[in-house]
Structure formats: C-alpha cells, structure tokens
C-alpha positions in Angstrom: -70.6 23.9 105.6 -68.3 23.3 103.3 -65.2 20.8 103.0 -61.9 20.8 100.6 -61.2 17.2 99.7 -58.4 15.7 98.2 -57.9 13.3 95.8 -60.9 14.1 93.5 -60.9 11.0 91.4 -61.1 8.5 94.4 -64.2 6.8 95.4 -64.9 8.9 98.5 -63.9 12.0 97.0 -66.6 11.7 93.9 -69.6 9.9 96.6 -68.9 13.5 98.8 -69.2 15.4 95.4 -72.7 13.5 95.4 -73.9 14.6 98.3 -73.0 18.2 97.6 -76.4 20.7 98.4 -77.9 24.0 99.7 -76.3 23.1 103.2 -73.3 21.1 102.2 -70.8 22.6 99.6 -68.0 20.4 98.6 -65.0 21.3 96.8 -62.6 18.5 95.6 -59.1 18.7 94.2 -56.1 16.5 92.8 -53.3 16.9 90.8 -52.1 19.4 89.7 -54.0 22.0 91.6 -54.0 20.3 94.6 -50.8 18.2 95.2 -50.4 16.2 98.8 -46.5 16.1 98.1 -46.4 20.1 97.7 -47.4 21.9 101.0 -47.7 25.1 99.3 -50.7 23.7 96.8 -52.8 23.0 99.6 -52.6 25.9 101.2 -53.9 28.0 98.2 -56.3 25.5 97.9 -57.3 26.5 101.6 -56.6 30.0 100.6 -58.6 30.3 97.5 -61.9 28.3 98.9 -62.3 28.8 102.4 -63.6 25.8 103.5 -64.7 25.2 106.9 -63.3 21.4 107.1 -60.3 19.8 105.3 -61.1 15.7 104.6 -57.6 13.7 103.4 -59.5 11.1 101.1 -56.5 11.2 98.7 -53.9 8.2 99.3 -51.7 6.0 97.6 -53.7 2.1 97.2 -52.0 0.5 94.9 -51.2 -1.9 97.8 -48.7 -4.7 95.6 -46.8 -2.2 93.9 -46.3 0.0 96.8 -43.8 -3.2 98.0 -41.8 -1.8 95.6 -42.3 1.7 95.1 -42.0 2.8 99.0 -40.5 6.2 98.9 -43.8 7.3 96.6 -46.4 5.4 99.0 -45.2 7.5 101.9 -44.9 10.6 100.4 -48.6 10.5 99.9 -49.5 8.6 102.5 -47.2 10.1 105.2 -45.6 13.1 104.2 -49.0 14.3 102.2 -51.2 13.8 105.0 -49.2 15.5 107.3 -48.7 18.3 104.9 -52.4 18.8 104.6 -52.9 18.6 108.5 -50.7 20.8 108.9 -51.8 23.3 106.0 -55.1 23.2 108.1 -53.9 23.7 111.2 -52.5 26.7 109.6 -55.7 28.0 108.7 -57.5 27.2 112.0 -59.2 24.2 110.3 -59.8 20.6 111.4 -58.8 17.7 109.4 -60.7 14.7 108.7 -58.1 12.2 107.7 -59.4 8.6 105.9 -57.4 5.3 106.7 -57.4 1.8 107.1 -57.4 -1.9 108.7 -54.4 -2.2 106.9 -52.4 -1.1 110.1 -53.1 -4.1 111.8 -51.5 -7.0 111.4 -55.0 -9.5 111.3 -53.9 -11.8 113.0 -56.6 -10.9 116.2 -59.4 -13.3 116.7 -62.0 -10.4 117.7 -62.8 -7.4 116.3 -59.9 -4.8 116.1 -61.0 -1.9 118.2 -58.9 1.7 118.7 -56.8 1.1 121.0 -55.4 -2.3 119.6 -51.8 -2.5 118.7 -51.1 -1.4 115.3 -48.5 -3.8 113.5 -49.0 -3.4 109.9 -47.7 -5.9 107.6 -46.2 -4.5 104.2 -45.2 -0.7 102.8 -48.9 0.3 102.3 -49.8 -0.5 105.9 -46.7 1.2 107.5 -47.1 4.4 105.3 -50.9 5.0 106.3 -50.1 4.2 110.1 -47.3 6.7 109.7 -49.6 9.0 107.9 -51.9 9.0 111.3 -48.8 10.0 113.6 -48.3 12.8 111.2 -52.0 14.0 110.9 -52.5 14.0 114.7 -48.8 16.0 115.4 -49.5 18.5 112.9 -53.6 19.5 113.8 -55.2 18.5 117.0 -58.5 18.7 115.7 -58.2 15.8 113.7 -60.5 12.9 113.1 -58.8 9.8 111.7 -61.3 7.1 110.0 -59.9 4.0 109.7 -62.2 2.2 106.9 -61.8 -1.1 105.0 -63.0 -3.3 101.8 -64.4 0.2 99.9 -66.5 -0.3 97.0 -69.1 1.6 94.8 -70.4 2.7 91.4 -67.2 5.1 90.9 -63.8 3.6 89.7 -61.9 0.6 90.1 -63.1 -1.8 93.0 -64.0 -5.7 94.0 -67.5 -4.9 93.1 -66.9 -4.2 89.2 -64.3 -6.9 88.8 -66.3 -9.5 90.1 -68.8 -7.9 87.7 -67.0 -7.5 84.7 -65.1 -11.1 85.4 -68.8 -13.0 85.2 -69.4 -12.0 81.9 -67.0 -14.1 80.7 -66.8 -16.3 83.0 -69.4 -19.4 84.9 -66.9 -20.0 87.9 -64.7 -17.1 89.6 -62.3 -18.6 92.4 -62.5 -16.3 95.2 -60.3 -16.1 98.9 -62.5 -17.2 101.6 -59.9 -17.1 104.3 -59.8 -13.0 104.8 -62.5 -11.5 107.2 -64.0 -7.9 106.8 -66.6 -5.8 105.9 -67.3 -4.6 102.5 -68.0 -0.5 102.9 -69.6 1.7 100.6 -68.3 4.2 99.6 -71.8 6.9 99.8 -71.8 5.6 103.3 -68.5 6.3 103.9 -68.7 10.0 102.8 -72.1 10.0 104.7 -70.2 8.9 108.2 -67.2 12.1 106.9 -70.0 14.6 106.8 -71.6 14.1 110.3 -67.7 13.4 112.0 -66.8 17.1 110.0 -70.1 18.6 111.3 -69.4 17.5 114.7 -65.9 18.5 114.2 -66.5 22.7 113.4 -68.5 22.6 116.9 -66.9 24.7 120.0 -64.8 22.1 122.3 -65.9 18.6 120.1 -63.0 16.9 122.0 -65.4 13.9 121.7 -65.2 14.1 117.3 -61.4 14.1 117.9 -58.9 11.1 118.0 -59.0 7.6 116.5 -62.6 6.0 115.2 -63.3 2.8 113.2 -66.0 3.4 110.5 -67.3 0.3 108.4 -70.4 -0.8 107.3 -71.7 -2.8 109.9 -71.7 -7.0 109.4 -68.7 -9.4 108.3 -67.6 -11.7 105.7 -64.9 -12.5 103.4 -64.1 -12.0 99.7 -65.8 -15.1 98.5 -69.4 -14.2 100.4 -68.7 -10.6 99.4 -68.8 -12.4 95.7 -72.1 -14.2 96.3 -73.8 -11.8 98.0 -72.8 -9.2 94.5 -73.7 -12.2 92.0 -77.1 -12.9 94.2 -78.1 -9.4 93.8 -76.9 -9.1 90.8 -79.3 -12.0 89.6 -81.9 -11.0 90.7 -82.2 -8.4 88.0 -81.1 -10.4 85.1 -77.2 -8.9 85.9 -73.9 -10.8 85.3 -73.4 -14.0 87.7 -71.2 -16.7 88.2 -70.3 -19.7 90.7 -67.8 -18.6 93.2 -65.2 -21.1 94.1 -63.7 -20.3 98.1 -60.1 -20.9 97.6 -57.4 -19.7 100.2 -55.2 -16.7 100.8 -52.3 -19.1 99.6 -54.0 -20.5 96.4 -54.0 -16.4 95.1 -50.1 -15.3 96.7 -50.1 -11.7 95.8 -46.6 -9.6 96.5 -48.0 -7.6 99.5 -49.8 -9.8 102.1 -53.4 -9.1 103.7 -54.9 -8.9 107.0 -56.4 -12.2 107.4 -58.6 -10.4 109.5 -59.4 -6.8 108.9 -62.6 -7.1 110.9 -63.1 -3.7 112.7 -65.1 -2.9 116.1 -67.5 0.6 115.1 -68.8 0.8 118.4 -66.9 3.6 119.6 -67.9 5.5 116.2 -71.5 4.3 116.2 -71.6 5.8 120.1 -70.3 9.4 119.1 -71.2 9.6 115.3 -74.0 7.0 114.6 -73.9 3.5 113.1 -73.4 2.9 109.1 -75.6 0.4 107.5 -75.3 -3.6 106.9 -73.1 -3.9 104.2 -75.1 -6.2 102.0 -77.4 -2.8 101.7 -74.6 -0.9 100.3 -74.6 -4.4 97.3 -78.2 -3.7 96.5 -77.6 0.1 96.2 -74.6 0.2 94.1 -75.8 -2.6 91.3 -79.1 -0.1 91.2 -76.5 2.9 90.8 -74.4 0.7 88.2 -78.1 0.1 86.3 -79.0 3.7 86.7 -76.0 4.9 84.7 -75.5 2.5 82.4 -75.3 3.4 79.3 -79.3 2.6 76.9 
C-alpha cells in the first residue's frame, strides 16, 4: 500500500515516514510541491505517485494566532482539506483526513463521543470542523480522525517544553483544570495505517464517517507534566516540581476545551484500540535518548 501525505514536517507526517517498509510505502509532501491552498499541486502529487490512499495530516495549529489570522487558518484547514478530498475523489482515492477535540466546545461532563454536537470555541476550532464538512462533501470514502493532545520525538510539542523548561527550572506551573488524553504521535500514524488499509477494501462502509482516535486513559496538563518528569527521572533526565494552577492563572488569546476528553469506542470496535497514554511517555523519552546527540 502506499499513502501520499501532506504536511511532511508535522509530527504525524514524519511518525508515518517511520513506519515506511516492504508492505507500506509512504510518500510525504509540503510546501512547495505539495500546497493544500493550490488544488492543482495535489493533484500532480496524486498524478506523479500513484498512491493508493490520500491521509490530510497537514493543518494550520498555531491555535492563538489563528484568533487573529483567520482567513489563513481556514484556507488550510477548510479550503485545503477539501481541496485534497476532492483531488482524491478525482482520482478514485479515499481520504484519510486528521482532526481534533477542538470542535467541541468542552464543556460535556462525559466523554465526547461522534455524534455529540460540535460547537467549537475560537477560529482554530471552527476552521477544522469546517474542514470535516468539506472532506466528507467532496470524497465519500473518507475517514475523519478526530485526535487530541499529540506529542512525540519530532518537532515542537508539550512533551519537549516541559523538557527543555526543567533544565532551567525546579518548579514549572502547569493547568490542571483541562481534561484529555496525551496521544502519540507513532500511535497515531499506527491507528492511520490500519483505518487506510481498511479503507482500499471493496464496500468498507464501516471505515467511512466520523471516528475518535486517542490514546486510551485521561488526565490534564499538570499529570501529563508529572507523568513526563517521572519518567524522565527515572533515567537520570531533566525533572522539576509541577505546580497545578488553573486555566485562568495561564489566559492565553484562544480559549481551550476544558474538556477534550474523547470516547474511542466506536474506533477501537471497527479499527482496534490505541495504547494507554502514559506508554507513549516511556517511548518517546527512549526515542529522545536514542537520538540525542553523544
């Protein structure tokens, strides 16, 4: 098999590059080559590499400044995904389309599941849930993963700043008043691969629509912290104190779910469960070791 991703430098993006082998082949692209805001790009990407899947993992995340910079957030987000939908649709492809609890408003007490009303809360939110409308119009063999909290060895993410932070510092204040579930990214592109599989098979209605994939468990940022500095001590690796504060002591210009908590059962029934997210902790500070420079 073999899937066209976009957005090569994102986290998902480079952990599907990883998994590349004899049966998977993975092609990603970005910019220029392959630009979500020009149609025509992706479909000489399509053209030129023939893949049997398309998988959306590019997306605008800068989730504060996109408060301020909406037309850009949902030309990626909206117009970009639909675009390469569409572009695959064209080709006779199915899309695999990444997104997130950010299109609820977190203010449930449970679990989101599927079928919840959406009501996200800032530009970031709005652009990704319009992003699904436009992925499901345009290709209507489309799986859309909604995912939340993604961290791993690749770029910029919670996990490295609270790394990076405890070297110079004994006490980090953390928000403690946000639920979710940390999700690595590895696992992440694992769960793409088996919903893309399932996806190229004859009549796999039951791979198409709406599916919530996080790493199984819950906590907020502050545990998240711990559970990294823990882990992280345990190896002689930076640690510090964390400090729970609240959502209101750390105002930021976009607001978050206070509860981004997401029900996988629907995803674990059809595609098969992703792992506790404290695993993904204990394999990304070995991956961070691994390539650290002697």
């Amino acid at each position: 098999m073999r899937l066209l991703v976009t957005g090569r430098e994102g986290q998902v993006a480079q952990a599907l590059l990883a998994l590349a082998s004899d049966e998977l082949d993975v092609v990603a692209l970005g910019r220029p080559e392959l630009d979500l805001t020009d149609r025509a790009t992706i479909e000489r990407a399509i053209a030129a590499h023939r893949p049997d899947v398309v998988v959306n993992a590019a997306a605008y995340t800068a989730v504060d400044k996109a408060e301020s910079d909406e037309a850009a957030a949902f030309a990626v987000n909206r117009d970009g995904a639909g675009h390469a939908a569409a572009a695959a649709a064209a080709a006779g492809l199915p899309i695999v389309h990444l997104s997130t609890d950010y299109v609820f408003p977190g203010d449930k007490d449970g679990r989101y599941r599927e079928d919840d009303a959406t009501g996200p809360q800032g530009v970031y939110g709005r652009s990704k849930l319009a992003g699904e409308a436009a992925v499901a119009s345009a290709n209507p063999r489309h799986a859309i993963l909604r995912t939340a909290w993604v961290y791993g060895a690749y770029g910029n993410n919670f996990l490295k700043t609270m790394l990076r932070l405890a070297e110079t510092r004994d006490v980090l204040r953390v928000v403690a008043d946000q639920l979710g579930t940390p999700t690595y990214a590895p696992d992440i592109a694992e769960g793409v691969v088996r919903v893309a599989r399932r996806l190229r098979e004859p009549g796999a209605s039951d791979a198409t629509g709406v599916f919530h994939m996080v790493c199984e468990g819950e906590t907020n940022w502050a545990g998240f912290a711990g559970e990294i500095f823990a882990v992280s001590a345990l190896d002689g690796g930076p640690s510090a104190l964390v400090e729970p504060i609240t959502t209101a002591e750390y105002p930021t210009p976009a607001k978050r779910p206070a509860n981004s908590r997401l029900d996988t059962t629907l995803f674990g029934d059809r595609f098969g469960a992703l792992p506790d997210w404290r695993s993904g902790v204990v394999r990304c500070l070995a991956a961070l070791k691994a390539n650290a420079p002697a």
